[in-house]
LUMNUMI-918839 format. One record per residue (C-alpha): residue number from 1; residue in one letter; chain; y, z, x. Coordinates in steps of 0.1 Angstrom, whole numbers, m for minus. Each point is the difference from the previous one (the first is absolute). Layout:
BEGIN
@num: NUM residuo: A cadena: A y: Y z: Z x: X
...
END
This chain:
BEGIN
@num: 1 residuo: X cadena: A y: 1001 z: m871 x: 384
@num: 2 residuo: X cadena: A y: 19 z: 27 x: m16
@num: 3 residuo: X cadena: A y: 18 z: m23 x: m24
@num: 4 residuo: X cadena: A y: m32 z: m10 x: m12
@num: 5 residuo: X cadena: A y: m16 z: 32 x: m6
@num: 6 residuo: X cadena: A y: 26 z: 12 x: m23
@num: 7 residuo: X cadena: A y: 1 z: m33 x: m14
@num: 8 residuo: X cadena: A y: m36 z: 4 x: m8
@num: 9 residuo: X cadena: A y: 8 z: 37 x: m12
@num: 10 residuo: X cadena: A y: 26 z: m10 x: m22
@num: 11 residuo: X cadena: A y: m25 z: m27 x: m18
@num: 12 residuo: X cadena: A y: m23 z: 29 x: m7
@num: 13 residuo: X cadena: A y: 25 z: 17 x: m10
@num: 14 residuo: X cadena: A y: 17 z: m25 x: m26
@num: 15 residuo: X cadena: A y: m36 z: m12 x: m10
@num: 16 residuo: X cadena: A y: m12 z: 38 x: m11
@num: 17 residuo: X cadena: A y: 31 z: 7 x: m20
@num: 18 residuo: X cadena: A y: m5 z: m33 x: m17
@num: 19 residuo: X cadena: A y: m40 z: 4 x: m9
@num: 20 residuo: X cadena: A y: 8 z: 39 x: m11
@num: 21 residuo: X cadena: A y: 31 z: m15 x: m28
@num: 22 residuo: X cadena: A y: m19 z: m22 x: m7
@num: 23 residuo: X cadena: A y: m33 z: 13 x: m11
@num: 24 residuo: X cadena: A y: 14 z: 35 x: m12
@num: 25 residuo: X cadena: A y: 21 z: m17 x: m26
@num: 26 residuo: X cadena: A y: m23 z: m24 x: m15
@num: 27 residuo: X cadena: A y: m27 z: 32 x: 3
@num: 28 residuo: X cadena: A y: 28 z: 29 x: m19
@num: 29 residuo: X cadena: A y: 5 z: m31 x: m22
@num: 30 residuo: X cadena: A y: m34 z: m3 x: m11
@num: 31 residuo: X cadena: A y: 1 z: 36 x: m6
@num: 32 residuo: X cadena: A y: 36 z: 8 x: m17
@num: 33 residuo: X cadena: A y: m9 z: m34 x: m23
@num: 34 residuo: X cadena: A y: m40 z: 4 x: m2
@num: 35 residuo: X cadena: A y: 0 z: m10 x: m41
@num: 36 residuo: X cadena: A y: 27 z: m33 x: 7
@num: 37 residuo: X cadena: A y: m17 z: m9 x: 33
@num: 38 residuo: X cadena: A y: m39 z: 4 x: m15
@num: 39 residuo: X cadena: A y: 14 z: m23 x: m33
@num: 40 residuo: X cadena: A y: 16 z: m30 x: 23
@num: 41 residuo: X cadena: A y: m33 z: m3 x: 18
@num: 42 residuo: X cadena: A y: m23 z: 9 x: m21
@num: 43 residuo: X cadena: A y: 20 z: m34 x: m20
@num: 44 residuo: X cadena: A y: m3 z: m16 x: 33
@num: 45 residuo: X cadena: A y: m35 z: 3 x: 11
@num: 46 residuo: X cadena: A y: m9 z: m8 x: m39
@num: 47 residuo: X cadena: A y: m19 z: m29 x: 8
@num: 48 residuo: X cadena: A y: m15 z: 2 x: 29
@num: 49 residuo: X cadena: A y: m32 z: 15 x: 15
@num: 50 residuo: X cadena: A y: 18 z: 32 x: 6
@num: 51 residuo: X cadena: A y: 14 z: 8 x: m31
@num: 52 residuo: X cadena: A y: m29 z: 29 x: m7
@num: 53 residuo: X cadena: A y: 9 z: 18 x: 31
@num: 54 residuo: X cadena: A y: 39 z: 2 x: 2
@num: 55 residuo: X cadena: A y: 2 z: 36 x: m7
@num: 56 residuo: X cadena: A y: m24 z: 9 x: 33
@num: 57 residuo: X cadena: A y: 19 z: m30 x: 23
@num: 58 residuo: X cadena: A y: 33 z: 18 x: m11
@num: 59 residuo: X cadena: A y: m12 z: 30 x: 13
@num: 60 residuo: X cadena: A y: m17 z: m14 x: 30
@num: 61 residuo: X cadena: A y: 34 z: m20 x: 8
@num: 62 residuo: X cadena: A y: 25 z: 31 x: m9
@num: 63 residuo: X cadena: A y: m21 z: 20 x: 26
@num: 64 residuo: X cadena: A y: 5 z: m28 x: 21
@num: 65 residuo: X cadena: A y: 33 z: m2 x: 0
@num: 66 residuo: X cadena: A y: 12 z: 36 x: 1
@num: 67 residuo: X cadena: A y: m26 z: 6 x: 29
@num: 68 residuo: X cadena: A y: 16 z: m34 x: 17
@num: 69 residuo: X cadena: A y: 38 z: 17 x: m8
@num: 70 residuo: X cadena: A y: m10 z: 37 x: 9
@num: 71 residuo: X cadena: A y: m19 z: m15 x: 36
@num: 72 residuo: X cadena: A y: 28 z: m21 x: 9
@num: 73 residuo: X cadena: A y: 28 z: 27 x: m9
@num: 74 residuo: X cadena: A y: m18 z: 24 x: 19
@num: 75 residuo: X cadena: A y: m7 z: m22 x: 30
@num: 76 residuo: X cadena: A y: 40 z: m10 x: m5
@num: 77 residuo: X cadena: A y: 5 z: 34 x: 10
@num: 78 residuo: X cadena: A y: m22 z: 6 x: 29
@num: 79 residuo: X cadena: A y: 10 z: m30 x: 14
@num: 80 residuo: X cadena: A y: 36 z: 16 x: 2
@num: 81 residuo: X cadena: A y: m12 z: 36 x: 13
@num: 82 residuo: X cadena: A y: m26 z: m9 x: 25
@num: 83 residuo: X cadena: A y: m6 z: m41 x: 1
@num: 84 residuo: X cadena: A y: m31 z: 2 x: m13
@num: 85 residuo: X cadena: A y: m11 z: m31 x: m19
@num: 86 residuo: X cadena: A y: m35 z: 8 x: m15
@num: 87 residuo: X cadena: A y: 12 z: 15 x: m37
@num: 88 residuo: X cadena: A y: 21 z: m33 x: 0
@num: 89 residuo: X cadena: A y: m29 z: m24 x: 9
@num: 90 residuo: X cadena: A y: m25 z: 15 x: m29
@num: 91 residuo: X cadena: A y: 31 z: m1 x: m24
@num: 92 residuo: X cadena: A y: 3 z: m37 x: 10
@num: 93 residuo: X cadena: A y: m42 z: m4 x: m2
@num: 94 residuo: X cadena: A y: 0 z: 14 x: m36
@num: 95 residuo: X cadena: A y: 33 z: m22 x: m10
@num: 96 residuo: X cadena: A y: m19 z: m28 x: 7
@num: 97 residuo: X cadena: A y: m28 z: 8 x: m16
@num: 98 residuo: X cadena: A y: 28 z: 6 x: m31
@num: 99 residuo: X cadena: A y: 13 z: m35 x: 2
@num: 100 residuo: X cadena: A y: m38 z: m19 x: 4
@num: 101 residuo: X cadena: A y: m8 z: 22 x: m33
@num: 102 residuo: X cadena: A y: 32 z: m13 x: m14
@num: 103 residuo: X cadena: A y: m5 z: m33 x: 10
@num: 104 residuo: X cadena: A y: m37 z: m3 x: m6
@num: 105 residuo: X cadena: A y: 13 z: 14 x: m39
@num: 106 residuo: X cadena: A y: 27 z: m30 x: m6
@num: 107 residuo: X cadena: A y: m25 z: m23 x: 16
@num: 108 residuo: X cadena: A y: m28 z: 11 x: m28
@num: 109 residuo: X cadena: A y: 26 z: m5 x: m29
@num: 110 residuo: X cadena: A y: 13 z: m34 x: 15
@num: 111 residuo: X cadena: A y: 34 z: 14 x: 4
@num: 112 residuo: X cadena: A y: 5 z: m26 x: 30
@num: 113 residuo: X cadena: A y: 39 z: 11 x: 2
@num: 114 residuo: X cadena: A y: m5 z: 37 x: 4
@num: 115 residuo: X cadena: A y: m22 z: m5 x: 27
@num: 116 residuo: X cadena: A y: 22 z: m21 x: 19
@num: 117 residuo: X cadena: A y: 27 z: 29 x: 0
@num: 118 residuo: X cadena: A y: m22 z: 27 x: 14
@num: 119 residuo: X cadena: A y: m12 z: m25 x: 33
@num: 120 residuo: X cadena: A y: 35 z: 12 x: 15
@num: 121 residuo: X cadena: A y: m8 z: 37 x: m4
@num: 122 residuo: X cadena: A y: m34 z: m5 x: 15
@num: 123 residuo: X cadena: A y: 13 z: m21 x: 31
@num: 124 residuo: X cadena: A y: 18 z: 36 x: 2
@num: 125 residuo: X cadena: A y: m23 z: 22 x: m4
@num: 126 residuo: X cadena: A y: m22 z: m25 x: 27
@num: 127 residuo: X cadena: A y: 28 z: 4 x: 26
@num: 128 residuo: X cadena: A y: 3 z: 37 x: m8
@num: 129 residuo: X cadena: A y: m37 z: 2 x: 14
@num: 130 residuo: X cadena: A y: 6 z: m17 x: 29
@num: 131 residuo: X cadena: A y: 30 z: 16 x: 9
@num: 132 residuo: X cadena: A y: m9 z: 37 x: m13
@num: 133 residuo: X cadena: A y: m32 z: m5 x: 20
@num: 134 residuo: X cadena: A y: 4 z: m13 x: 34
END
């Protein structure tokens, strides 16, 4: 079963690097374009039951997101020097937990579309569990 261990390895692998792109761009975005970004949704969450509390979710989900990045960059790398995937599994937990609070967001302001695009990133970051943690 050789094959299928690297196999496995290689999924980890591909699945960390992914999560860690992922999640520390959108997070240094947040940061590098905090005035545009905090504009858009503060336009965005307007009418909805959130729009009083957009400055402390941007926070909440910039922490997220770099914490998500940072945890699956660093578990990235110690999967390479010593094949341990438990930094890589808690980056995958916490990108998760990203995506729900992105979903459950577009949800609240009816934006039915942009929800629909991050289902693929969660089936990811679902997989990414499962693989980073068996």
């Amino acid at each position: 079963m050789q094959t299928f261990s690297m196999t496995s390895y290689l999924l980890q692998l591909l699945v960390s690097a992914f999560l860690a792109i992922l999640f520390l761009q959108s997070g240094i975005d947040k940061i590098v374009d905090r005035p545009g970004n905090l504009e858009w949704l503060k336009g965005h969450f307007a009418k909805s039951p959130l729009s009083g509390m957009v400055l402390l979710l941007f926070g909440v989900l910039t922490l997220l997101e770099l914490s998500a990045g940072v945890l699956s960059a660093i578990g990235f790398v110690a999967l390479l020097v010593s094949h341990n995937s438990v930094i890589a599994f808690y980056g995958a937990v916490l990108s998760a937990i990203a995506i729900v609070a992105l979903f459950f967001g577009q949800r609240m302001v009816k934006e039915y579309a942009g929800a629909a695009v991050l289902v693929p990133y969660f089936l990811v970051t679902l997989v990414a569990i499962y693989l980073l943690g068996s």
